[in-house]
N, C-alpha and C positions, 0 to 999 in steps of 0.2 A: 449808419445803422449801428445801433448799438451791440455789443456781442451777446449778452442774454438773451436778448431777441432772437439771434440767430437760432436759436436750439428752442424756440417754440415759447419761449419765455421762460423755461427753466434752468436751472443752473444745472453743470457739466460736473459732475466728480471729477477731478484727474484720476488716474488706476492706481500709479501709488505715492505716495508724498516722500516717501524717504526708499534708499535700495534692498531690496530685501536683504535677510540676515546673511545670506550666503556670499554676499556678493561685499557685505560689510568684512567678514571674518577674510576674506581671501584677500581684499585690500590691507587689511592688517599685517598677515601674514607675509603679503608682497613687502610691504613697508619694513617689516623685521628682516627679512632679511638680505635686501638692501641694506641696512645697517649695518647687520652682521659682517657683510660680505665688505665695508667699508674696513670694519676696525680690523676685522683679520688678513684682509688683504694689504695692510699697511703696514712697511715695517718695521721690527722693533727700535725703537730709541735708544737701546740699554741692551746692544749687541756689542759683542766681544772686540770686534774690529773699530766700530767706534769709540770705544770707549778709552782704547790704549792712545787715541790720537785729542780726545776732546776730555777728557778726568785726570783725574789727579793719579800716582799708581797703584796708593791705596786702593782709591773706587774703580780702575781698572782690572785688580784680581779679584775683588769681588765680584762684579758683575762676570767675567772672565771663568772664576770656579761655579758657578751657579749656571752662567750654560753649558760645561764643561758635565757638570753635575750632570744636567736635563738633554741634553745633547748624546753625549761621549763621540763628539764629530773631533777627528784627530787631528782638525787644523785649528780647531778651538784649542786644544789641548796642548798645538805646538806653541800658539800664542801663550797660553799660560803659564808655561814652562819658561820660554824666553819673559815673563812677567816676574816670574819667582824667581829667578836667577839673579836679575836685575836688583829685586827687593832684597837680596841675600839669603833668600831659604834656598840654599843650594840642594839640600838632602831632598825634599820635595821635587824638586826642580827634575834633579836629578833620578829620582822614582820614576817622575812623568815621560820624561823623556825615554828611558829604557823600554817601557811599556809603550811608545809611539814605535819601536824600531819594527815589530810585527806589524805596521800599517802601513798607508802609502804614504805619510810624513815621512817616512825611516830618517828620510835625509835633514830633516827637520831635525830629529832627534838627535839626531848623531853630529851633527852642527852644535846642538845645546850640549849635548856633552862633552863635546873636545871644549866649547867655551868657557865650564864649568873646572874642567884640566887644568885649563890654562889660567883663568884666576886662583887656580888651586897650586900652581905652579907646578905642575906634574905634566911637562913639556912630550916626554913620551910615551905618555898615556894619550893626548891630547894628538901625539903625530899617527899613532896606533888605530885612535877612533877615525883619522881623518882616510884613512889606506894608502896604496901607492898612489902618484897620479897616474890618469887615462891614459896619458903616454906609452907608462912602464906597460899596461897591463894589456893593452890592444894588443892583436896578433902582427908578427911582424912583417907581412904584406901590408898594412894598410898605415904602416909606421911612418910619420911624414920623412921623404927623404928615403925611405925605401927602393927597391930597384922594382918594385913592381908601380910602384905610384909616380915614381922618377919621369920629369918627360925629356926627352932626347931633343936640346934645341942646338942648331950648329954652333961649335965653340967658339968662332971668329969671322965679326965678318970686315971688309972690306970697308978702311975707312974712305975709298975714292970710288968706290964701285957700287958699294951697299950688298953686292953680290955675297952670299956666304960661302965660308970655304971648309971643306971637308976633315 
């Protein structure tokens, strides 16, 4: 049987031939951003850390001050510094790094600046930026080799025995 036939001989509209408008705009809108969410979920090409290992060191302080610029994230800032140093702008170098010591790079900084000493040949300026070491400055219970941290093992033992002797 034919299907015209079925409906009495007449022909059936469908209800609608295409989805209505609402349902167009919100696929749209699905699809954008989708997109969106592609490119900005991706990351940058022409980030700081990349570029000092895959550019030249030209195009590595540029890219480098530019997110330093849009950033002010101070581990950007340590890289650049150690960038500029490198390239011989020490005076810049050396700005940046002073302005990292108020952050949590400090140690960053103060690294670039004894480095800076040191090609500068200003050996104790350079031992000065660097402080005493840990050693000197721990308290001295916890001194290796201290009598608090000391352990008490028997001084001799028995080389037929194995027994220790007092």
């Amino acid at each position: 049987m034919r299907e015209d036939h079925a409906h009495g001989g007449r022909l059936v509209r469908p209800r609608r031939l295409r989805p209505p408008l609402i349902a167009r705009l919100e696929l749209g809108w699905i699809a954008a951003g989708a997109l969106g969410l592609a490119l900005i979920d991706r990351p940058s090409e022409l980030d700081c850390e990349r570029a000092m290992h895959t550019r030249t060191p030209g195009a590595a302080v540029s890219i480098c001050a530019r997110e330093y610029r849009d950033t002010r994230n101070p581990a950007v800032g340590a890289l650049l510094a150690g960038l500029w140093r490198q390239a011989g702008q020490r005076e810049a170098a050396r700005a940046l790094a002073t302005r990292l010591l108020d952050t949590p790079e400090r140690a960053s900084g103060l690294q670039i600046l004894g480095k800076i000493a040191i090609d500068e040949h200003r050996l104790d300026e350079a031992r000065a930026r660097s402080g005493p070491p840990a050693s000197c400055t721990a308290p001295r219970a916890t001194r290796q080799g201290s009598p608090a941290t000391t352990r008490r093992w028997p001084r001799s033992r028995s080389r037929t025995t194995g027994s220790a002797t007092p």
